[in-house]
C-alpha positions in Angstrom: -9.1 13.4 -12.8 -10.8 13.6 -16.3 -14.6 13.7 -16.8 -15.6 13.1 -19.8 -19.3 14.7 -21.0 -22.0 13.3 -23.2 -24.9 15.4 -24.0 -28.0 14.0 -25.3 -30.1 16.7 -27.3 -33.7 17.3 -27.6 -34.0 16.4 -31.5 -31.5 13.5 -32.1 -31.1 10.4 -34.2 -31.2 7.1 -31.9 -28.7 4.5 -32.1 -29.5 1.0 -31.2 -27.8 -1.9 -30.2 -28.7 -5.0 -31.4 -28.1 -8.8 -30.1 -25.3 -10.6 -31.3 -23.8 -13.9 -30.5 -21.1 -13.4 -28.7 -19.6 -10.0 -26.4 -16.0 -11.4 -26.1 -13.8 -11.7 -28.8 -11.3 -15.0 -28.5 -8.9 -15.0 -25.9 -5.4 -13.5 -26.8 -2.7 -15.0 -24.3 0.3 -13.2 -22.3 2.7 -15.5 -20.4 2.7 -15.3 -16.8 5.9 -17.0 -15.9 4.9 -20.2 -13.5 1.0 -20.7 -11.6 -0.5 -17.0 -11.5 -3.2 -17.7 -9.2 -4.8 -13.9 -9.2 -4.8 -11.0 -11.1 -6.1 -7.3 -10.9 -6.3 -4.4 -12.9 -5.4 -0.9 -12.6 -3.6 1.9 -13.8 0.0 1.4 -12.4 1.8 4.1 -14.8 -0.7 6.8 -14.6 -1.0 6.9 -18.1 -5.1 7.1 -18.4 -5.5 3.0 -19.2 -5.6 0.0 -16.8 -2.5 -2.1 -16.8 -2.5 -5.9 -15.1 -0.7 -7.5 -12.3 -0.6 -11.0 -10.7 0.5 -13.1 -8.0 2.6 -16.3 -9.0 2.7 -18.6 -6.7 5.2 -21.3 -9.0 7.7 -18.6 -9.0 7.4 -15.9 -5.8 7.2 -13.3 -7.6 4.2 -10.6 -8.8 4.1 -9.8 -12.5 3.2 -6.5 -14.1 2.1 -6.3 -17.4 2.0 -2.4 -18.9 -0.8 -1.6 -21.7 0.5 -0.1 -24.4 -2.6 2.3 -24.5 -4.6 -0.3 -27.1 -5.4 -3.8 -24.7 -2.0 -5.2 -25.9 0.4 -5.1 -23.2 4.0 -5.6 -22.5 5.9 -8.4 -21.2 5.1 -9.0 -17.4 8.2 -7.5 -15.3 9.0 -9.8 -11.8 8.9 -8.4 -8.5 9.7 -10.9 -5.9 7.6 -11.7 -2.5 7.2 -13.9 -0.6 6.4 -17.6 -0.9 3.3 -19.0 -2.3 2.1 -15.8 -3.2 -1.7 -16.5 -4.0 -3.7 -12.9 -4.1 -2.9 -9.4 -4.5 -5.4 -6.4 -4.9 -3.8 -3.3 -6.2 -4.8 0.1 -3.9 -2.9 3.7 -2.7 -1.6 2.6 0.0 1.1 5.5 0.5 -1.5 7.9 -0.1 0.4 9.4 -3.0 -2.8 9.0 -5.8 -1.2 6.2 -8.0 -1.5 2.1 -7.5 0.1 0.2 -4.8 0.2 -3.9 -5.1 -0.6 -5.5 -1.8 0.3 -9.6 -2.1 -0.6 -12.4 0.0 1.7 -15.4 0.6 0.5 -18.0 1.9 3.5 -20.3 2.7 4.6 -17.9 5.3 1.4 -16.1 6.6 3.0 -12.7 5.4 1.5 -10.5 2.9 3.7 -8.2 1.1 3.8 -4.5 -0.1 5.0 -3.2 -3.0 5.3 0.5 -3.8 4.7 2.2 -6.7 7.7 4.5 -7.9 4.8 6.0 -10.1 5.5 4.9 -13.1 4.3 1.6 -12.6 7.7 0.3 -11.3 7.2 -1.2 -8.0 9.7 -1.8 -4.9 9.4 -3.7 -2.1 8.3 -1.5 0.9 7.9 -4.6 3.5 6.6 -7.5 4.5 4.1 -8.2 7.5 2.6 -11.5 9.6 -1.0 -12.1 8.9 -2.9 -14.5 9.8 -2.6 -18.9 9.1 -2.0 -19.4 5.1 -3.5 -16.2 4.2 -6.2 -16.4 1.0 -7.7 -13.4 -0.6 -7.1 -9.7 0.5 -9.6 -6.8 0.4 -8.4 -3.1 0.5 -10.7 0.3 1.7 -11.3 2.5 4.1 -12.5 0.3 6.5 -11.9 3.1 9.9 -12.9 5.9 7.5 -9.3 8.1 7.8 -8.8 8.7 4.3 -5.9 5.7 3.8 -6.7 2.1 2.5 -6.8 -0.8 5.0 -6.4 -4.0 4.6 -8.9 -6.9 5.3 -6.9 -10.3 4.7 -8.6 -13.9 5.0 -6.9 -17.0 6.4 -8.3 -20.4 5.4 -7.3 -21.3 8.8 -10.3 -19.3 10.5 -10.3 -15.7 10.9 -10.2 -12.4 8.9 -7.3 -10.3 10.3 -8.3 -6.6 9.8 -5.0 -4.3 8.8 -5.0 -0.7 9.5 -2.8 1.4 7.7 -1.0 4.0 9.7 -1.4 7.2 6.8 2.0 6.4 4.7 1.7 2.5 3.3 2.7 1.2 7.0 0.5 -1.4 8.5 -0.2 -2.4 12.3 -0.8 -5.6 13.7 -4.1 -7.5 12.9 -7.2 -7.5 14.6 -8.8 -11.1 13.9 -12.4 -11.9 13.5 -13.5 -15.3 13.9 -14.7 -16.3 10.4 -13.2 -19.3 8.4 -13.3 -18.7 5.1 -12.0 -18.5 1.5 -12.9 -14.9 0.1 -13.8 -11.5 1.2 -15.0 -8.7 -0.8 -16.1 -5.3 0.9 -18.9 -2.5 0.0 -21.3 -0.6 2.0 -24.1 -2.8 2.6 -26.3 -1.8 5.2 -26.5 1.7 3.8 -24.3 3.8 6.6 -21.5 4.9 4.0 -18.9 2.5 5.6 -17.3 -0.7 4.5 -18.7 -3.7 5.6 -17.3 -7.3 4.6 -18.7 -10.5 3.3 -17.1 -13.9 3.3 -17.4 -17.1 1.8 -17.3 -19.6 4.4 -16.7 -22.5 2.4 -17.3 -25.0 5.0 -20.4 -23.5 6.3 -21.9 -23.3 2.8 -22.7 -19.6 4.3 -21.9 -16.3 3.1 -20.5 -14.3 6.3 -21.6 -10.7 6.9 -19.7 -8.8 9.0 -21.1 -4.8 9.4 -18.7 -2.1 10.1 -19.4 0.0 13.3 -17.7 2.9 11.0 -14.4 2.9 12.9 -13.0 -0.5 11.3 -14.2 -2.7 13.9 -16.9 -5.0 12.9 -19.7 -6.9 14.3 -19.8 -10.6 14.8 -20.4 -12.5 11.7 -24.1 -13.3 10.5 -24.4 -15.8 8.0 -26.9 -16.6 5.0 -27.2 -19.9 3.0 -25.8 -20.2 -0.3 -24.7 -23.5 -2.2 -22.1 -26.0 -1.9 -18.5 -24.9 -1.1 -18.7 -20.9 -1.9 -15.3 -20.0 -2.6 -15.6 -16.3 -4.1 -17.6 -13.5 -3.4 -18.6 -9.9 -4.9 -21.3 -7.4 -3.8 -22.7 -4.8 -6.7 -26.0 -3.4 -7.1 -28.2 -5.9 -9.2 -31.6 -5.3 -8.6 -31.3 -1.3 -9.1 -32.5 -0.7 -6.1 -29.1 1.6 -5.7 -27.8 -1.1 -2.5 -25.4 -3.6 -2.6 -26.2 -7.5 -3.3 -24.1 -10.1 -3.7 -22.7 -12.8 -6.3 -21.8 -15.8 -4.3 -19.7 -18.3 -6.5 -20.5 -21.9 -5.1 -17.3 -24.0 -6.1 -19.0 -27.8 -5.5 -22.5 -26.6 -6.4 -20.6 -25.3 -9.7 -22.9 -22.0 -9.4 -23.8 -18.9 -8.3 -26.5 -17.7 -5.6 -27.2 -14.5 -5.6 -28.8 -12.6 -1.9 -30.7 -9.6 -2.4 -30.2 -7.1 -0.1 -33.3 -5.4 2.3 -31.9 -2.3 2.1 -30.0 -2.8 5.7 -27.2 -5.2 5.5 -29.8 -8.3 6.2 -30.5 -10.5 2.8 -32.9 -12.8 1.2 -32.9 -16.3 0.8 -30.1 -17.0 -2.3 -31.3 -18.0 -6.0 -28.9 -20.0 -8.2 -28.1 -19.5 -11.8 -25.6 -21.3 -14.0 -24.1 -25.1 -13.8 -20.0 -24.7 -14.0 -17.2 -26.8 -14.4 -15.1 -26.4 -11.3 -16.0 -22.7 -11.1 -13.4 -20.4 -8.7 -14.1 -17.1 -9.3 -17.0 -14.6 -9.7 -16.7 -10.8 -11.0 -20.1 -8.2 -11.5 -19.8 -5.3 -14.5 -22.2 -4.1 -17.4 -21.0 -6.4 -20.2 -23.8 -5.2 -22.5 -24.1 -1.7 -21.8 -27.5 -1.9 -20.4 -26.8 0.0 -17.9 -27.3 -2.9 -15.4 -24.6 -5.5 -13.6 -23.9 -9.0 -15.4 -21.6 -11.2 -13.6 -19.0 -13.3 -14.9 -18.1 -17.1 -13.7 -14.8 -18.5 -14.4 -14.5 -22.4 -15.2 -12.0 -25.0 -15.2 -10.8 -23.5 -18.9 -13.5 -21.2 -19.7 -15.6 -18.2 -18.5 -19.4 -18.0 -18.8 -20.9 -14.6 -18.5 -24.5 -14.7 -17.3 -26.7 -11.3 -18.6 -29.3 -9.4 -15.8 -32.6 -9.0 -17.0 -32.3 -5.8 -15.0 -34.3 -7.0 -11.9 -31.2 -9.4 -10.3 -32.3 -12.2 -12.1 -30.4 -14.0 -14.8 -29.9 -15.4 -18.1 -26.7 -17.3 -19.2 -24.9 -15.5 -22.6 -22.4 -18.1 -23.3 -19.1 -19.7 -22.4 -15.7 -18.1 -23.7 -12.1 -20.3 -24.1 -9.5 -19.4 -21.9 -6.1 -21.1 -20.6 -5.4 -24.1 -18.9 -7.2 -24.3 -15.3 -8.3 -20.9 -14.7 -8.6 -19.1 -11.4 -9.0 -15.4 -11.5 -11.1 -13.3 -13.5 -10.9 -9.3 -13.2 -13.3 -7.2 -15.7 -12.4 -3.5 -16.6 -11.6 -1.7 -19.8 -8.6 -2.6 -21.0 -8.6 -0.9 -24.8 -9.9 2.4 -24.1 -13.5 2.2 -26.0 -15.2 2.4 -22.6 -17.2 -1.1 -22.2 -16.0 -4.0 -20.1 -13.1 -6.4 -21.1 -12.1 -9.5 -19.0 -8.7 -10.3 -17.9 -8.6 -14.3 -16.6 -5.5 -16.4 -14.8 -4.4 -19.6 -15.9 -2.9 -21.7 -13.3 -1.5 -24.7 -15.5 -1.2 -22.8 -18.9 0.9 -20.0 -16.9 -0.5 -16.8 -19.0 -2.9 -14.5 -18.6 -5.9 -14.9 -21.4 -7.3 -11.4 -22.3 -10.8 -11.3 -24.4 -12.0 -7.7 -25.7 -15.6 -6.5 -25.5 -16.9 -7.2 -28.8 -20.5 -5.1 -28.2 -20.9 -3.0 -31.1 -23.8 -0.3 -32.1 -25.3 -0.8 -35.5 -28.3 -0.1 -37.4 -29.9 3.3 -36.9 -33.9 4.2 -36.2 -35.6 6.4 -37.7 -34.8 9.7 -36.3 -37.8 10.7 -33.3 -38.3 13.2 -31.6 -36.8 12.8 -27.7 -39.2 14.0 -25.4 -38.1 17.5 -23.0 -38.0 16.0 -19.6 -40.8 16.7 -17.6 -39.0 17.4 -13.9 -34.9 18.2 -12.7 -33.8 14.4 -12.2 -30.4 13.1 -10.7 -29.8 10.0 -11.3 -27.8 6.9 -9.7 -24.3 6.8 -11.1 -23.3 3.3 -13.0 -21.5 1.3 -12.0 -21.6 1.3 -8.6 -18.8 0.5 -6.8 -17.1 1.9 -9.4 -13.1 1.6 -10.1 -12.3 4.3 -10.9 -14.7 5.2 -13.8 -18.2 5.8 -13.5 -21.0 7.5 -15.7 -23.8 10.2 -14.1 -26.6 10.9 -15.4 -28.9 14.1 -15.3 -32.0 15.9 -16.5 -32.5 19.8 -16.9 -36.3 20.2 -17.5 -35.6 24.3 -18.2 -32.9 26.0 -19.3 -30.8 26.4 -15.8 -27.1 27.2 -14.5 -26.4 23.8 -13.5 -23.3 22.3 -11.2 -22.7 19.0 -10.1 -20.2 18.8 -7.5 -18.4 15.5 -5.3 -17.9 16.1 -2.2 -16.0 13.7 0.8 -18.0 11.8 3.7 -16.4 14.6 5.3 -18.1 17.2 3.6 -15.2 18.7 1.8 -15.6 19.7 -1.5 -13.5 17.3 -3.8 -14.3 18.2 -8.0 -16.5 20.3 -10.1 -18.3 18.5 -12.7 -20.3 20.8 -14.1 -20.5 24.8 -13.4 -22.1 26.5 -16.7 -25.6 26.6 -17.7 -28.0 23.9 -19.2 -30.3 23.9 -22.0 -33.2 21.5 -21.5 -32.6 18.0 -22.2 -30.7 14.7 -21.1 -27.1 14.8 -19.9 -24.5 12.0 -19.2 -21.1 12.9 -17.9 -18.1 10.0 -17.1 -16.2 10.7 -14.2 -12.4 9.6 -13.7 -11.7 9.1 -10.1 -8.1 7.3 -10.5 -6.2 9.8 -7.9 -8.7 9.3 -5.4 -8.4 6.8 -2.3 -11.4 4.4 -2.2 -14.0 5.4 0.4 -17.6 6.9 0.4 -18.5 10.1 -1.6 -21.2 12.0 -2.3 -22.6 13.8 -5.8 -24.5 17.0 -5.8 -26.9 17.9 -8.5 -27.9 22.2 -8.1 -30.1 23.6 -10.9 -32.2 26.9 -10.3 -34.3 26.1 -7.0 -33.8 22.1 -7.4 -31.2 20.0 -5.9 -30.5 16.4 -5.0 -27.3 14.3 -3.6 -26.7 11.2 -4.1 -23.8 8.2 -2.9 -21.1 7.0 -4.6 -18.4 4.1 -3.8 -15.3 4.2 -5.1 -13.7 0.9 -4.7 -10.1 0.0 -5.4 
C-alpha cells in the first residue's frame, strides 16, 4: 500500500480553482466486442492504476481492458461465461490482495467467477446457481470474516446472499424476499457492518435491508422514491460522515436522493435532474470540493449533477457518449488523482472514456494560513472509498504524531504517520488496493490528544 503525503505549511501561497465550463473532456471510445451491459474499474495487474472490465452479454464473454499507466488502455482481452452475462463487480475473492471479476448471467441463473492469475489475466474458477435471471451483484464483507461475499439480485424477486467460504468458493444462497433491479451495499445504520439497499422497481421504493453483523439481514423496509428506480448508490452527501443514497428513477428520468437519520431510517426523497431514459447512477468528488457529486447516465449521454455541499444539487452539464448507454463507473483512470468516468454503450458496443478536465489556475495573493487553534482529525474523503482515500489532520503544537489503521478486529493494519509534526495542516492519501473491503478504523495520537475515526473500504 502506498500513502502518499501532502503537507500544508503555515506561510504558503494559495492556489485556487476557478469555474469552468465543462469537467469532462470528450469521450474517447474503446470497442467492446458485442452489448457490454456493465463495467467496473480496478486495478487487475497490480501495477498502481485502475484498469476496466465488462460483461457482454451479445457475446458471453467479459472483457478486460489494461491501462497503459496514462487513461489509454489496451485492447479488451475475452474471457468467456456464461450466457447473457449482464453485471460483474470486480473484488478479492481468493483472498490473495489482487482483483477477482465476479459476473452475472442471466440466461442461466449462474453467476461466474474468474480468478485473477495476478497479472490481470483471469481464469475461470467456476460457475454457481443464483437466483431467477440474476441482475446486479454487490460484493463485501457482508458476515464480517475477512473474505468478500456476494449479494446478487434476481428481477424475479429475491436477493440471494453468497457467502464465501475463505478461498473464492461460494455456498448456496440464502434468499431475501425483495424484487428488485439493483443493490448496492455500505454501512448505513452506523454499526460498521454492511447493509443493503434495493431498487424495487415495481414498488417505486428503495428497499433497506440492515445487517445483523453476521450476513443475515432484516426484512426489507422500504422508502418512496420516483418512478421505476432501477439503480442505486449510497455515499455520504450531506457531510454528516453517514451514508445516503442516490436513487436513479428510470421512468421518472431522475434522481431522489434519502438522507440518512443517522440510524439506517431515511427522509422523505428529493429529486434533481430530468433524463433521457436514465439507467445508471454513480457518487464521487468531480470538482475536488471535497464533497460527493453524482453522475446520471442517459440514453447517449451522462449528466453530472454538482453538491452544494449540504446533499442538495445543481446540474453541471451533459457529456456525449456511445450509442444507448448503460453503465457508468467513476475512478481515476490517468493517474492525476481527480475523478474520470468510464460509461458502457449497449448499441455502439465500446466503452466511451472522458478525462477530468478540472484544472487549478490563477494564484492569490500569498496570506498568511492561520496555526490551528486545537489537534483535529478529520473525516477521510471519499467515503466508501475504492481503494484511494485522502485524510486529513491538524497539529496545533509541535508533536510526535502517528496515525495508524487498524481492523474491526482491532488489529493493527498500517502506519501512516510515526515522526514528529510541526504546527500546521496536514493531508495524507492512503492506498488501500491489497486490502479486502470491510470496516476499518483510523487513529489520530499527538502528545496527550487522540481521536479514531471509521473508514469503508468498498470494492
Amino acid at each position: 500500500m502506498k500513502i502518499l503525503f501532502t503537507t500544508i505549511f503555515i506561510f504558503t501561497t494559495f492556489v485556487t480553482a476557478y469555474a469552468q465550463d465543462s469537467l469532462f473532456a470528450t469521450a474517447v471510445s474503446y470497442p467492446a466486442w458485442q452489448n457490454p451491459a456493465s463495467v467496473f474499474a480496478a486495478d487487475l495487474d497490480g501495477d498502481g492504476d485502475n484498469d476496466l472490465a465488462t460483461a457482454n452479454y451479445g457475446t458471453n464473454d467479459a472483457l478486460v481492458f489494461i491501462n497503459n499507466g496514462d487513461g489509454t488502455f489496451q485492447t479488451g482481452v475475452s474471457y468467456a461465461v456464461g450466457p447473457l452475462p449482464i453485471c460483474l463487480y470486480a473484488a478479492d475473492l481468493d483472498n490473495d490482495s489482487d482483483f477477482d471479476l465476479a459476473v452475472v448471467n442471466n440466461q442461466n441463473h449462474t453467476y461466474s467467477i474468474l480468478i485473477n492469475n495476478g497479472d490481470g489475466t483471469l481464469q475461470l474458477d467456476s460457475s454457481y446457481s443464483t437466483g431467477l435471471a440474476p441482475n446486479s451483484i454487490f460484493a463485501a464483507d457482508l458476515d464480517n470474516d475477512n473474505d468478500n461475499d456476494l449479494a446478487i439480485v434476481s428481477v424475479l424477486g429475491v436477493i440471494a446472499i453468497h457467502m464465501n467460504n475463505g478461498d473464492g468458493t461460494f455456498q448456496d444462497g440464502v434468499n431475501y424476499n425483495i424484487q428488485s433491479i439493483s443493490v448496492y451495499g455500505a454501512d448505513l445504520d452506523g454499526d460498521n457492518d454492511i447493509d443493503l439497499a434495493a431498487a424495487a422497481m415495481h414498488g417505486d421504493a428503495i428497499g433497506i435491508l440492515l445487517n445483523n453483523g453476521d450476513g443475515t439481514f432484516l426484512p426489507a423496509v422500504y422508502y418512496a422514491c420516483g418512478d421505476y428506480p432501477n439503480s442505486v448508490f449510497a455515499a455520504d452527501f450531506d457531510g454528516d460522515t453517514d451514508n445516503d443514497l442516490a436513487v436513479l428513477n428510470g421512468i421518472s428520468a431522475n434522481i431522489s436522493i434519502l438522507i440518512n437519520n443517522g440510524d439506517g431510517t431515511f427522509q422523505d426523497s428529493v429529486n434533481y435532474g430530468n433524463g433521457n431514459s436514465p439507467s445508471s447512477v454513480f457518487a464521487a468528488d468531480f470538482d475536488n470540493d471535497n464533497d460527493n457529486d453524482l453522475v446520471m447516465v442517459n440514453q447517449n449521454s451522462v449528466t453530472i449533477f454538482l453538491n452544494n455541499g449540504d446533499g442538495t444539487f445543481e446540474t453541471q452539464g451533459d457529456y456525449s457518449v456511445g450509442d444507448v448507454s448503460n453503465s457508468v463507473f467513476a475512478a481515476d483512470l490517468d493517474g492525476d488523482t481527480d475523478i474520470d468516468l468510464a460509461v458502457s454503450n449497449r448499441n455502439s458496443n465500446d466503452i466511451s472514456v472522458l478525462m477530468n478536465i478540472t484544472i487549478v489556475s490563477g494564484i492569490d495573493n500569498p496570506f498568511e494560513t492561520p496555526i490551528p487553534e486545537h489537534f483535529s482529525l478529520s473525516q477521510n474523503y471519499p467515503n466508501p472509498f475504492n481503494p484511494v482515500t485522502t485524510i486529513k489532520y491538524q497539529i496545533s503544537e509541535i508533536s510526535f504524531a502517528t496515525i495508524k489503521v487498524y481492523d474491526v478486529l482491532g488489529n493493527e493494519i498500517e502506519i501512516l504517520v510515526n515522526e514528529e509534526k510541526q504546527t500546521g495542516t496536514y493531508e495524507l492519501t492512503w492506498y488501500a488496493e491489497k486490502l479486502p473491503s470491510g470496516v476499518y478504523f483510523y487513529r489520530l495520537k499527538a502528545g496527550d490528544f487522540f481521536e479514531t475515526k471509521k473508514m469503508i473500504l468498498l470494492k
